[in-house]
N, C-alpha and C positions, 0 to 999 in steps of 0.2 A: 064222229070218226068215220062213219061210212061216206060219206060227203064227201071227206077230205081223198078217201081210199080213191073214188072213183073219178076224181078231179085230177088226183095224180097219176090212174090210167090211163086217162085220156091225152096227157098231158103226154105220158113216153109215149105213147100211141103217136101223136104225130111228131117228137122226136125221130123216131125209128122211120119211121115214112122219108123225114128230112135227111136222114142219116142215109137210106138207101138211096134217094136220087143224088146225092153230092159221091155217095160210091160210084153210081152209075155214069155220070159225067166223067168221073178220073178213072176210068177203064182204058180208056183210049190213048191215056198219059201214062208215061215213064218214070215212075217214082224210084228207082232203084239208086237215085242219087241224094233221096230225103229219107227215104226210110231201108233199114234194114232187119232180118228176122232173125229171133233169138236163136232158133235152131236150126237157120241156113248156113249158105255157103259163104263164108268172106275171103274177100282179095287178103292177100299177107299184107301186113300191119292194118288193117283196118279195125275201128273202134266199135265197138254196140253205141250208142248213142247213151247219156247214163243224167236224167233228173233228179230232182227230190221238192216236196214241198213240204210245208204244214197250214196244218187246215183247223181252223174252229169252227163248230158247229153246234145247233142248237137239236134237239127231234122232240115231239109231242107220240106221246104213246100211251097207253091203260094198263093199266093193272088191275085185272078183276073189273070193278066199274069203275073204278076211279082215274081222275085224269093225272097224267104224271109228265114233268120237266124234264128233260135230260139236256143237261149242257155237255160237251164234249170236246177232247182234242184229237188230232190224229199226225202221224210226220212217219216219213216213207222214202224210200227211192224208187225211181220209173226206169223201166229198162227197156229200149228201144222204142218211146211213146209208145207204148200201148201197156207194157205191165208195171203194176207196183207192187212191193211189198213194204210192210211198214210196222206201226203197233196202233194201237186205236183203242181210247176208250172212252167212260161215258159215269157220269153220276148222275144219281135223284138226286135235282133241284128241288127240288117243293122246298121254300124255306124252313119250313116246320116238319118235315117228313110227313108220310103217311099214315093217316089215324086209324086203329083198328081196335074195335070194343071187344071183351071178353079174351085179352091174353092172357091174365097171371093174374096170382093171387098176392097182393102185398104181406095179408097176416094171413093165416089159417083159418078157415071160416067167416073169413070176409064175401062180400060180390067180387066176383071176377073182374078186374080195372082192363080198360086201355091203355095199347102205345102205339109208338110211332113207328113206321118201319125205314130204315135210312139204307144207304148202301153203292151199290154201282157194279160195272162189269167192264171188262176189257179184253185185247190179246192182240191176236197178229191178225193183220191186215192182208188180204191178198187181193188183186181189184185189174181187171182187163178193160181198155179202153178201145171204143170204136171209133175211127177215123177221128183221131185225138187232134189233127191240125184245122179240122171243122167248124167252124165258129161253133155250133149246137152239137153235140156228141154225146153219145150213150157209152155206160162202163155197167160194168159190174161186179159189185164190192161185196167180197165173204170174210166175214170176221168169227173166229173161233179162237175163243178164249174161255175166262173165267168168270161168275160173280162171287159178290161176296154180300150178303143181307143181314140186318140183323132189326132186332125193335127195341128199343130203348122207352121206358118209365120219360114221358113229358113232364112230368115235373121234376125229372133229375136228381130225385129221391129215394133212397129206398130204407124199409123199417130192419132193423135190423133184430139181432135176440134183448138186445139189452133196453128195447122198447126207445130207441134213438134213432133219429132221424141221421143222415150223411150223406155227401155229397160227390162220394168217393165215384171216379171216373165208369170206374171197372164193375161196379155195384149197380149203375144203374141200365145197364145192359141186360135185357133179358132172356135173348135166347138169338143165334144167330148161326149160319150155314152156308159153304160154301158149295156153287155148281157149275158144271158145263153150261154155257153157251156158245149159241151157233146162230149167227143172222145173213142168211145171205139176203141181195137185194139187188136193185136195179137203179143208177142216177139217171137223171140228163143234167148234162153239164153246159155250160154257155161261157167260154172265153172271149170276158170285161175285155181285158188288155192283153200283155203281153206273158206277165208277171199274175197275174191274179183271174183265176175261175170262180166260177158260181156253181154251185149243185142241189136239186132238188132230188133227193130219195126215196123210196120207199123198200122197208127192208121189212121183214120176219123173221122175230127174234124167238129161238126156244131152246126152251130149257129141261132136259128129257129127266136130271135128278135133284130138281130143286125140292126142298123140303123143310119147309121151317112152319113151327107151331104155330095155330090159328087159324092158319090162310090155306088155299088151295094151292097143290101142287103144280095145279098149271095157272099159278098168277103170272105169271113171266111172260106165257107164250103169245104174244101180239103183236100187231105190225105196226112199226114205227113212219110217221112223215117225217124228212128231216130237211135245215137248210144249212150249207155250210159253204165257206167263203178258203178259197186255196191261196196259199203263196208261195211261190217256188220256179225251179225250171222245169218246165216241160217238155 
């Protein structure tokens, strides 16, 4: 994970380099006829400029030590190329969820079993873009919303008083809690075509009142690499 941390520093690292000399060359040029600003001055009848895309996305990230999936979607509107707002969110992939020994006791005086931990997080998207008509451009994407976790019995069973096994949905859910998150982060982005970008992220995701049985309360808190594929106007 530190590898990957410092491969995508390096990586906005000379984004931003590239991003500042294509500023630098369009200093001298007249952009008042391609762009306009949200809280400038316009001519009567003039329009803000008004996008939207949606985006799926994959990120690799940890929990504790363990490595975790997050597949994702996200969909927004862009207001005067540079800002978005939108919703965005994110599930554990792991096909199986997260195994974690010592949760719960199926009977009374038994060893303490493992499970699995499953779940996701979302909310509103908020994200400013640098020199968005750049072929290579940096943004910066803050998501603040919610999660929601919980650990479910892997074998989808649970003993019940009457010394019977069931398979009842609701039963085999073991303990689960919702929290604040908050991830802001950094892309660089590279527009393919016209109609469709590329983004490399790196964000930190934390969660200041996550709290569910077993696990540490800062399992959450780590930083994600992500990649994710846009479709829309921009």
């Amino acid at each position: 994970m530190k590898k990957t941390i410092i491969s995508l520093f390096c990586l906005m690292l000379f984004v931003s380099v590239h991003a500042q000399d294509d500023l630098t060359q369009q200093k001298g040029k007249n952009e008042s006829s391609d762009f306009k600003t949200v809280f400038g001055k316009h001519k009567p009848g003039s329009k803000i400029p008004l996008g939207y895309f949606l985006e799926f996305n994959a990120a690799y990230t940890m929990f504790g030590s363990r490595s975790v999936f997050l597949p994702g979607i996200s969909a927004g509107v862009i207001l005067n190329h540079h800002w978005t707002i939108g919703l965005s969110g994110n599930m554990l992939g792991n096909p199986h969820g997260l195994h974690y020994d010592s949760i719960y006791y199926d009977t009374v005086g038994q060893p303490m079993k493992g499970a699995t931990l499953h779940g996701g997080y979302g909310g509103l998207l908020l994200e400013y873009t640098l020199l968005p008509k750049s072929a290579v451009h940096v943004s910066f994407p803050l998501l603040i919303g919610m999660g929601y976790m919980f650990f479910r019995n892997p074998d989808k069973y649970t003993h019940n008083k009457n010394h019977n096994w069931n398979s009842d949905g609701q039963n085999h859910k073991i303990a689960d809690t919702y929290c604040f998150v908050i991830e802001p982060g950094v892309r660089a982005e590279f527009n393919l075509v016209k109609i469709l970008r590329m983004g490399i992220t790196l964000s930190y995701r934390y969660s200041p009142n996550f709290d569910l049985v077993g696990i540490s309360k800062t399992e959450l808190n780590q930083f994600n690499a992500k990649l994710s594929f846009r479709l829309g106007k921009f």
